[in-house]
N, C-alpha and C positions, 0 to 999 in steps of 0.2 A: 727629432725622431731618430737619427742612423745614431745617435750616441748609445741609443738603446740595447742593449745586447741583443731583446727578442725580436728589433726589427732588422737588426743588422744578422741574425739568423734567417730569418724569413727572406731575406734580397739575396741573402747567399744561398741559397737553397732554391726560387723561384730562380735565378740567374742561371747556377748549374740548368736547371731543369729546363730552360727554354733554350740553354746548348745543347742539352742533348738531345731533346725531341728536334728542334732547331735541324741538327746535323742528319737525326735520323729521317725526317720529314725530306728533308734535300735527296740524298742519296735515294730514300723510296721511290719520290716523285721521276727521279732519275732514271731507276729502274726500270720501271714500270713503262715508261717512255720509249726506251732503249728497245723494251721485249716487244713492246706493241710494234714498234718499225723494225724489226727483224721477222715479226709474224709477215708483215705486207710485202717484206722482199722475200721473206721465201714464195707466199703466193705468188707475187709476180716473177719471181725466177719460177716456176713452176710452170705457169700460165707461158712463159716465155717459150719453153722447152715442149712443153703442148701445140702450141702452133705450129712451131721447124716442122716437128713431128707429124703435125694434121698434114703442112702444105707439100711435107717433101716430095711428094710423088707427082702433084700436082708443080710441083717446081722446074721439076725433072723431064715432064711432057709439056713443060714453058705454057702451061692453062693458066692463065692471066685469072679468068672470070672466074673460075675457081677458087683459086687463091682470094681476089679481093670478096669474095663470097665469103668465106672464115672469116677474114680477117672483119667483114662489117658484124658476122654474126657476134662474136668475143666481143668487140667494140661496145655491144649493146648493154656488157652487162653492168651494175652498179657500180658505181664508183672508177670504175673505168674510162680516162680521161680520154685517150687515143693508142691504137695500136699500130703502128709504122715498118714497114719496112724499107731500108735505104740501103744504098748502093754504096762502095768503099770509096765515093767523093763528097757523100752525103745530101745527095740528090732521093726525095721520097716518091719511090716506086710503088709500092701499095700502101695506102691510110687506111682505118677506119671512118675519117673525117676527109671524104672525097676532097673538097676542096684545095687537100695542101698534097694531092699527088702534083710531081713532076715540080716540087719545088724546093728549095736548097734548106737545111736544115741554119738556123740562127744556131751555131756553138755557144756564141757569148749569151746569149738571154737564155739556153738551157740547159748552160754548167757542162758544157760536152766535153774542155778541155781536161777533166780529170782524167779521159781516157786516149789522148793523143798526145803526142810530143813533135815537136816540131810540125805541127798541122799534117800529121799524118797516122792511120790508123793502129792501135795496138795489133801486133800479130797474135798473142794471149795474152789475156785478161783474165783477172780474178773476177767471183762476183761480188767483192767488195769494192773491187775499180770501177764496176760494172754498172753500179748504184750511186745515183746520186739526188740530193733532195732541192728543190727549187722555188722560187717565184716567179713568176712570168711578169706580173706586176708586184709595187712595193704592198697595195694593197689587198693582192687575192694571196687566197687558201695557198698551201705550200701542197708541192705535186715532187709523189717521186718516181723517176723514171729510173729503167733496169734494160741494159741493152742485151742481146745473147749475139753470136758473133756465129754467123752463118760460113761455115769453113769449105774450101775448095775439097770435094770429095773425088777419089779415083773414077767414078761413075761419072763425073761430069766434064774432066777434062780430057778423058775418052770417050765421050760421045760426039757423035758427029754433026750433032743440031746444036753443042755450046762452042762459043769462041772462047772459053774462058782456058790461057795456059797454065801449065801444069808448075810453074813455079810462082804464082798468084796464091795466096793463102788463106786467104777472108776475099770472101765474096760480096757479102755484104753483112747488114748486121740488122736484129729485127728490136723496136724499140716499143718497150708498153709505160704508159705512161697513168700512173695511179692517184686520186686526190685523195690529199691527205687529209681532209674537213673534218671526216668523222674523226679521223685518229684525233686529231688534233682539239677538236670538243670532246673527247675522254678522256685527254691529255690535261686538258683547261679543269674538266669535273673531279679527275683523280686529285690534280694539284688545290681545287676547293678547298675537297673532304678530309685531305691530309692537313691546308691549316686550320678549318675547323677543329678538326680533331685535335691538332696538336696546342691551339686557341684553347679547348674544353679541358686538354691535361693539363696546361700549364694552371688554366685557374683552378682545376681541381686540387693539384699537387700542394698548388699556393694556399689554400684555404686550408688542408688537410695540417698539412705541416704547420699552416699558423696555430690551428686549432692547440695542437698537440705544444707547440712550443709554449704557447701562450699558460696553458693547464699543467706544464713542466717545469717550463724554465723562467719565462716572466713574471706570471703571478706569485711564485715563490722567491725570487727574485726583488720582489717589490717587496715582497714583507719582510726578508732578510733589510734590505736596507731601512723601509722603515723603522723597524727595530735596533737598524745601528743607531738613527736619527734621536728615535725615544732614549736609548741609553748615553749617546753625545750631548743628550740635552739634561742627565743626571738622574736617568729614568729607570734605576739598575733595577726593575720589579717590573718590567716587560718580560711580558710573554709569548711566542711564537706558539701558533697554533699546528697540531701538529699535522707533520707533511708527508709523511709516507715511509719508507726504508729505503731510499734510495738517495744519494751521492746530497743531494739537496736536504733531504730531509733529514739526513744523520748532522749535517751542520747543525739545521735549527736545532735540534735536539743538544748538540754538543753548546750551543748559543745562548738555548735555556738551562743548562747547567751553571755554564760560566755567570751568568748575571745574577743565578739565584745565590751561587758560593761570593758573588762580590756584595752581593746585596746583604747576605748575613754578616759580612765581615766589616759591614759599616758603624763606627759606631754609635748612630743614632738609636740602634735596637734598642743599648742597655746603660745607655747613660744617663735616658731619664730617669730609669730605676734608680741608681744610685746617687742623683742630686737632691733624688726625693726623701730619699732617708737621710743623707749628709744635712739636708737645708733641716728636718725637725730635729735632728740633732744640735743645727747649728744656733735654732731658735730660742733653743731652752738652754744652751753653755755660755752664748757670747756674751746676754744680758747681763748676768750676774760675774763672769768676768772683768767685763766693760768697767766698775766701781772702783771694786780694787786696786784695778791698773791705774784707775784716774788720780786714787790717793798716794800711789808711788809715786808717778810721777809729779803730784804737788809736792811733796816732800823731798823727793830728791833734789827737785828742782831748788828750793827752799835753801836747801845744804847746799848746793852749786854754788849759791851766791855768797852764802855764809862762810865759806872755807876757799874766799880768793887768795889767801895768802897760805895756802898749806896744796903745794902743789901734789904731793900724794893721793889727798882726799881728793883734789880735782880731778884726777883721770878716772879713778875711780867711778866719783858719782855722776862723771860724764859719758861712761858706759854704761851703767845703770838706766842713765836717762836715755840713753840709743836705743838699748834694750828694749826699754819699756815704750818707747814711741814705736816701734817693729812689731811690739804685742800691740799696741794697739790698733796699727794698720792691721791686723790681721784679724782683729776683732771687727773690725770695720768692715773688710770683707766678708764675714759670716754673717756680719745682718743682713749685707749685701746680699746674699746669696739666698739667706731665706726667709728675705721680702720679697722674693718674687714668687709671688702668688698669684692673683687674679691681676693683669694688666688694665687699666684704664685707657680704653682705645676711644682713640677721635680719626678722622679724618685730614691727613698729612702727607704734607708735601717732602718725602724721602729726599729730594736733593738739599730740601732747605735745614733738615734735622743732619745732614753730610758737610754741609755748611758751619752750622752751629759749633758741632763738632770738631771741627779743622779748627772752628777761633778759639778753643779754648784751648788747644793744644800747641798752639801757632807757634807762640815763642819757643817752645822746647822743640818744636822740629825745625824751629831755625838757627837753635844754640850747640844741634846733633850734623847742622849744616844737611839736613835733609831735606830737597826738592819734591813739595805737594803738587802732582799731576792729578785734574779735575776732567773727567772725559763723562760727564754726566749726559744723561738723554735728557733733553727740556721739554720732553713731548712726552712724559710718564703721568700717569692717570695716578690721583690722589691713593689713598689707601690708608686703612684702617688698623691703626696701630698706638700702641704706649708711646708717644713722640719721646718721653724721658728716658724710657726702659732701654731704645731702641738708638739713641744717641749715646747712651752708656754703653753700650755694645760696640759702636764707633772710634770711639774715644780712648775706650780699652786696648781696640786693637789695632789703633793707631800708635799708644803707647808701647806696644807690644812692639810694633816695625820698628819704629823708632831704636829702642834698647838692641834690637833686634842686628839693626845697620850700624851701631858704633858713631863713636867718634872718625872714623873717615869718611863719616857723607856717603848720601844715595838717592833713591829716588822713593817715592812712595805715590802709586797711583792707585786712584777710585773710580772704578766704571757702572755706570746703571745703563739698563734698558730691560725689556719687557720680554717675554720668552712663555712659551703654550707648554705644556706637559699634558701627560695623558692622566687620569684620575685614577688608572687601571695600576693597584699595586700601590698606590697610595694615599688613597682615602680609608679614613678608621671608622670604624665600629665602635662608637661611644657610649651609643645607648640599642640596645636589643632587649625584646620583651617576647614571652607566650603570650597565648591568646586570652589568660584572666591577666596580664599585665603585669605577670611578675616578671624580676630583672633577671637577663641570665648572663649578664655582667661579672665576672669572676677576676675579682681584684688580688686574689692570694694568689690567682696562677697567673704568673704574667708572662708572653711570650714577645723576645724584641724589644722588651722593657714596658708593654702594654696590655693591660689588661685581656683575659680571653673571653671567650663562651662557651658558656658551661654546659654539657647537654648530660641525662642520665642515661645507659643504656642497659635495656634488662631484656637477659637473651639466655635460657634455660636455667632458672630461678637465681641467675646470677645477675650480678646491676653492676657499676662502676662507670666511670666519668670519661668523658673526651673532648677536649679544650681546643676549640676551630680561632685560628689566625684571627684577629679584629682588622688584621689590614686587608683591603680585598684585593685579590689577588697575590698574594703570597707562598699560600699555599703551606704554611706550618703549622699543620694540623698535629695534635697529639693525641695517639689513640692509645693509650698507656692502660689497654683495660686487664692483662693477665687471663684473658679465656677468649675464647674468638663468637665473634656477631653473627645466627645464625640466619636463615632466609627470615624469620619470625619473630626476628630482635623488632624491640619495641625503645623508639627514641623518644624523651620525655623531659617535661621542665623539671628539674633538681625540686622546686620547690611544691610542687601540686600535680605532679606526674601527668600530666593532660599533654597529648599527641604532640608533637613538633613537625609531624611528616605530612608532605602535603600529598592525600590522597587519589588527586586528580591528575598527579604527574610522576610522572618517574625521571632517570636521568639520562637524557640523552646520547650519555658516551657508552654507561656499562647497562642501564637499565637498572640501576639499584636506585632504595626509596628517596627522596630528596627533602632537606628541612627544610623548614621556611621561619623566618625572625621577622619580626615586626619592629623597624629599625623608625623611631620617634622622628616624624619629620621627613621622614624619605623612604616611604614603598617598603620593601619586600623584600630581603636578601633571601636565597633561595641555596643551596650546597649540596653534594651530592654527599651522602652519608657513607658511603662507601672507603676504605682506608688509604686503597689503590687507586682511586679518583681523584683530581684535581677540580672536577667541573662544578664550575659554581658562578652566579648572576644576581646582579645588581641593578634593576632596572634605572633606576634614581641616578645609579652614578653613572652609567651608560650611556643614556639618554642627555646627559649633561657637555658630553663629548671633554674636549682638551680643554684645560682650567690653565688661566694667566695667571702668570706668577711675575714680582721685580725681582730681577738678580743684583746683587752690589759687589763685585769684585774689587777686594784689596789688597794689591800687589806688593809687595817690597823686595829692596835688591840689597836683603840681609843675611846674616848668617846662614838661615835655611835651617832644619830639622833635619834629623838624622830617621832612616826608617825605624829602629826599635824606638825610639822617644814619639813619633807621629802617633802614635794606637793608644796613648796615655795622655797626649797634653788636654782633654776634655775632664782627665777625671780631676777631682777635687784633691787639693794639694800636693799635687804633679809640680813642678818647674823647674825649665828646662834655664833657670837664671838665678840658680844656687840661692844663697841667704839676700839675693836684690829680691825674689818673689814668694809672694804669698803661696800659689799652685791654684786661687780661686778665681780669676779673674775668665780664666777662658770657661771653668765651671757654670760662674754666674751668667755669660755669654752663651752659654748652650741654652741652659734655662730659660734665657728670654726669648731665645727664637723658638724653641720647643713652644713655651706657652702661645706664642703666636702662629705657631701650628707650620713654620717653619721648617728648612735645612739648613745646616752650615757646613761646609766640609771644607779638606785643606787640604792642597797639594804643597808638596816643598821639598826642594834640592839641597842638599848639603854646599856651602862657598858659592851658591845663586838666586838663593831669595826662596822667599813664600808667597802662597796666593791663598787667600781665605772667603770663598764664594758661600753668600747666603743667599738663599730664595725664602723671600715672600708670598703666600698667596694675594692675590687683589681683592679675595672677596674675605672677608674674614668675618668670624661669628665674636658681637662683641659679650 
């Protein structure tokens, strides 16, 4: 979980915050503490200063029963522990609490030493010296006592009824003595409320901010990467849904740019196109080529033998017959090319057709001094494919590494295993129909090298065509109509004008009307007719989730491709091996994966080899 970004926000964030309520909860509880026992020592300094005051005069005419008269009456009030008066040895002459007159004060059990030095009384005292807080036992309430310091007055040491002399200072000192219980339970309730409180912000703060993070940064987050996942796995027709205009969602955006500019720059778009017209080309030239060439070459051949002693003629019609064995590998390859038609699919075991393969090649990649590395998965599920078409494919471009690596040796490795794709962006649209079941299959306009869909639209007595992507999610719609769609355009089958719009919905993103196809075999395709709209749904492929594919990567550590030559070696009679190649072999190689509803693509480094990765589907339609 802490690899997380959004939880490793979330702990950074709840951590700050339970510092700093943390630190603020202390210093309050602190405060608040502090103010409470400065309210009780100024009362009891006050109260202090009240008595002197009550008893002075009663002091002065030495009235005993007076004095301890105040002093029980004060005693009596709440929270009032004891109020004392003692003598400068610390002998208690008047209590509130009779029993401890005429008896010596404990200094050590009542913290007295804060206000003596060398067991002898202050002569001034602050009333901060004056104040002290106490236990009597480890286990009672805390009591704070505040002494006031009864000073030798000129009225007293010239009167003739005290013996007290005139360089004596403090007379005595009066001590009140206050329980601190209540403070101390508001003290306990403040300190509660404060970590409740500060309890309730942190999981406030934490939840809020999860909230937010979670709705910001994480779930955006996860779809960003999901989508590196889908595209790492060859999935360049992902699409990120959009996220807002802010720092995150200007990526996705820049994210769905980028895969849509690599997606069209694949050459899968438009290579079926062009095999397809090369292969009818190549079906109606090779055949009747194919003859002629055969009787040159019988006759040349014929003359080779006839003219062994006329070494002129022999080079001669030894070039001839080169020549003509070159035409007619090349002729060979054009049937090659376009036989491939409908594949005959069975049920095959792809390691053992990778197998096959390698033995028919075996001695030429051991005469090339090339090392076959075999890293196949033995735990790959069967699958539905031309086992001929499909070891031809192998063979080829096994061939191809080979030539590829030279006479100095290399290595040449084969990997399978199994791998999920999402269907989103690459399942087609082969067959679509209106609702009397005519086809709106439009094979003259092809978009990505596939057939589109044709729709008519007729919007202020004007009509003209707009040709929707067959791949779902693409998004290569063509609205090529020359007048624009008004609120009252009407979208319609090309061949019997009856509605395509589904009337019970509109589109989710802009509110404009939505078509709907009747796709043979699979549900509903539904699209927002709109030009500025991308929204469009698929329940059939949706509901299908991620489709299993085999991948077969084949590696070599050959010459490598140059980048101007990689965007050409698919087309037909391309190659990149001067007068040793035909240019139809990776031609026919596309063709067979195409018809098996395949990819193939190719990465390659100039002096570091090539890699040429196909995916398979597992489920294939035979």
């Amino acid at each position: 979980m802490f690899k997380k970004i959004g939880f490793r926000l979330i702990f950074a964030v709840a951590l700050t915050s339970l510092t700093i309520i943390g630190v603020f909860a202390y210093f309050n509880v602190k405060s608040h503490s502090r103010s409470l026992l400065i309210e009780v020592e100024r009362h009891a300094n006050q109260l202090g200063e009240t008595v002197i005051s009550s008893t002075r005069f009663d002091m002065m005419l030495n009235q005993r029963d007076r004095i301890q008269q105040v002093i029980n009456s004060i005693g009596t009030q709440p929270q009032i522990r004891d109020v004392r008066i003692l003598n400068k040895v610390g002998e208690i002459i008047y209590s509130s609490d009779t029993t401890n007159i005429n008896r010596m004060v404990d200094k050590k059990a009542e913290s007295c030493y804060a206000c003596h030095s060398a067991n002898e009384p202050l002569e001034k005292i602050s009333i901060t010296e004056r104040t002290r807080i106490f236990r009597l036992h480890p286990d009672s309430s805390r009591v704070m006592g505040i002494i006031t310091p009864i000073y030798n007055e000129k009225s007293c040491w010239q009167a003739e009824c005290h013996a007290h002399p005139k360089d004596q200072k403090v007379l005595g000192v009066l001590d009140v003595t206050i329980s601190l219980a209540e403070v101390d339970q508001m003290i306990q309730k403040s300190e509660l409320e404060i970590v409740v409180f500060a309890i309730v912000a942190i999981l406030g703060v934490g939840l809020l901010i999860g909230f937010f993070i979670r709705r910001w940064v994480s779930s955006p987050v996860n779809n960003l990467l999901s989508a590196t996942k889908q595209v790492s796995m060859g999935n360049l027709n992902y699409s990120i849904k959009d996220m807002g205009e802010d720092e995150i969602g200007m990526l996705a955006h820049s994210f769905n740019n980028m895969t849509k500019k690599l997606s069209e720059a694949r050459m899968q778009l438009f290579q079926s196109d062009k095999m397809a017209s090369l292969g009818r080309l190549a079906a109606g030239v090779a055949h009747e080529i194919n003859n002629p060439l055969t009787g040159v070459l019988t006759y040349s051949s014929f003359l080779l033998k006839r003219t062994q002693d006329n070494a002129e003629f022999q080079e001669d019609l030894k070039v001839i017959v080169r020549e003509t064995l070159r035409c007619r590998e090349i002729v060979k390859s054009l049937l090659d090319f376009a036989r491939q038609t409908v594949p005959k699919k069975n049920n095959a075991d792809i390691n053992e057709i990778i197998d096959r393969a390698v033995g028919v090649i075996e001695n030429q990649l051991s005469l090339n001094k090339v090392k076959m590395i075999k890293e196949l998965d033995n735990y790959l599920p069967k699958i539905t494919v031309d086992a001929n078409q499909i070891q031809q494919v192998f063979i080829n471009l096994f061939v191809n590494a080979s030539d590829a690596i030279g006479e100095t040796g290399g290595t040449l490795t084969v990997t399978t295993h199994q791998i999920s794709l999402s269907p989103y962006g690459v399942a087609q649209i082969k067959k679509a129909a209106c609702p009397k079941r005519h086809s709106l299959i439009d094979n003259d306009f092809k978009i990505g090298g596939l057939p589109s869909l044709k729709v008519k639209v007729l919007s202020d007595n004007q009509e003209g065509f707009i040709h929707l992507d067959p791949v779902y999610g693409k998004h290569r719609n063509h609205f090529d109509l020359g007048f624009p769609v008004t609120k009252d355009a009407k979208f319609v089958c090309p061949d019997c004008n009856i509605s395509l719009v589904q009337h019970d919905k509109i589109c989710p993103d802009c509110g404009s009307p939505v078509l709907a196809f009747e796709i043979s075999g699979q549900g509903i395709y539904e699209v927002c007719s709109s030009e500025k709209n991308n929204w469009e749904r698929w329940e059939f492929v949706d509901s299908a989730g991620l489709s299993e594919y085999l991948e077969i990567k084949i590696k070599d550590t050959g010459s490598g491709i140059s980048n101007d030559d990689i965007s050409k070696i698919f087309e037909p009679f391309f190659s990149t091996k001067g007068q040793k190649g035909t240019g139809l072999g990776l031609a026919v190689i596309w063709g067979i994966i195409d018809n098996h509803n395949g990819t193939i693509t190719v990465e390659s480094e100039v002096g570091k080899g090539t890699t040429f990765v196909i995916r398979l589907p597992l489920t294939q339609q035979r």
